[in-house]
C-alpha positions, -999 to 999 in steps of 0.1 A, spaced: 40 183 36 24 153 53 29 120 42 3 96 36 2 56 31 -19 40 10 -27 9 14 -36 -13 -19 -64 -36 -10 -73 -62 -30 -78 -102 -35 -47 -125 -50 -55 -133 -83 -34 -107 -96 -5 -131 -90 -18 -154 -116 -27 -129 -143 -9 -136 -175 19 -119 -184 4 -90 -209 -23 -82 -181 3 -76 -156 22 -53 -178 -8 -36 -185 -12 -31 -146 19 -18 -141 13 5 -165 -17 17 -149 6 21 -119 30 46 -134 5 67 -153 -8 70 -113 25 78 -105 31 106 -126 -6 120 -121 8 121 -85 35 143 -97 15 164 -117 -5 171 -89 21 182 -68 22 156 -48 50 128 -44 52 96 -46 85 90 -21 81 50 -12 60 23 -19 60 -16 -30 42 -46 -43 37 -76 -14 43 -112 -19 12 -134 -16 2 -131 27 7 -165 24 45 -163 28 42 -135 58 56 -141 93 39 -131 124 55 -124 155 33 -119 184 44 -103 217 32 -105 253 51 -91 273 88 -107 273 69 -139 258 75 -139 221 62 -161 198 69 -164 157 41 -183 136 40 -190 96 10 -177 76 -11 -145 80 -26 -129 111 -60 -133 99 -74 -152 69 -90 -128 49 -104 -127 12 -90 -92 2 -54 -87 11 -29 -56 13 -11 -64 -15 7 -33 -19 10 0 -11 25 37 -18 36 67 7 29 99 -11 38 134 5 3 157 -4 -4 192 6 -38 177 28 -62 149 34 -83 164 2 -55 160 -22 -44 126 -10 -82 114 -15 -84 128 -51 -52 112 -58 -67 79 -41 -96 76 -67 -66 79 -95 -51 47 -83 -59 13 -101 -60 -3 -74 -99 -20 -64 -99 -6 -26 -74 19 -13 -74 23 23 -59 62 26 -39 65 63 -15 99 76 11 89 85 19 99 120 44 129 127 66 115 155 98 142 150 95 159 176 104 122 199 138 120 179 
């Protein structure tokens, strides 16, 4: 079954939502989670992200490397989380999208690259 990511796009003011919001958005999260399962799909990874302010970039040209603080790109919306859910096809995977509580979700395959193993 392929596996697809999706990506949970969406601005930073979730971080600052008061406690009894944020449980009831995690909430939201695991009645997505188990619609995923009752559609015979699977949820097999996924995670919240820390604030883009606190990611590391490391940039590489060539042999040169070079590590800088801070996001790649300031942006308004943010990835701030995301899910890898095994789904029979592309249809599934973007009827499961429009379950998720998430504002955007950015719906990616994720690339098949056993036979290079």
């Amino acid at each position: 079954m392929p596996t697809y990511m999706f990506s949970l796009i969406d601005d930073e003011s979730w971080f600052d939502a008061a406690e009894p919001d944020m449980e009831a958005e995690m909430r939201l999260h695991a009645e997505f989670t188990a619609a995923v399962e009752a559609a015979g799909a699977q949820v097999t990874g996924g995670a919240a992200l820390e604030r883009q302010s606190s990611a590391t970039v490391v940039h590489r040209d060539g042999d040169n490397i070079r590590i800088t603080d801070g996001p790649f790109a300031e942006a308004k919306e943010v990835i701030g989380g995301f899910y890898l859910i095994d789904a029979p096809d592309l249809d599934t995977a973007l009827r499961l999208a429009r379950l998720c509580p998430a504002p955007h979700v950015e719906v990616r395959p994720v690339a098949d690259l056993s036979e290079y193993e």
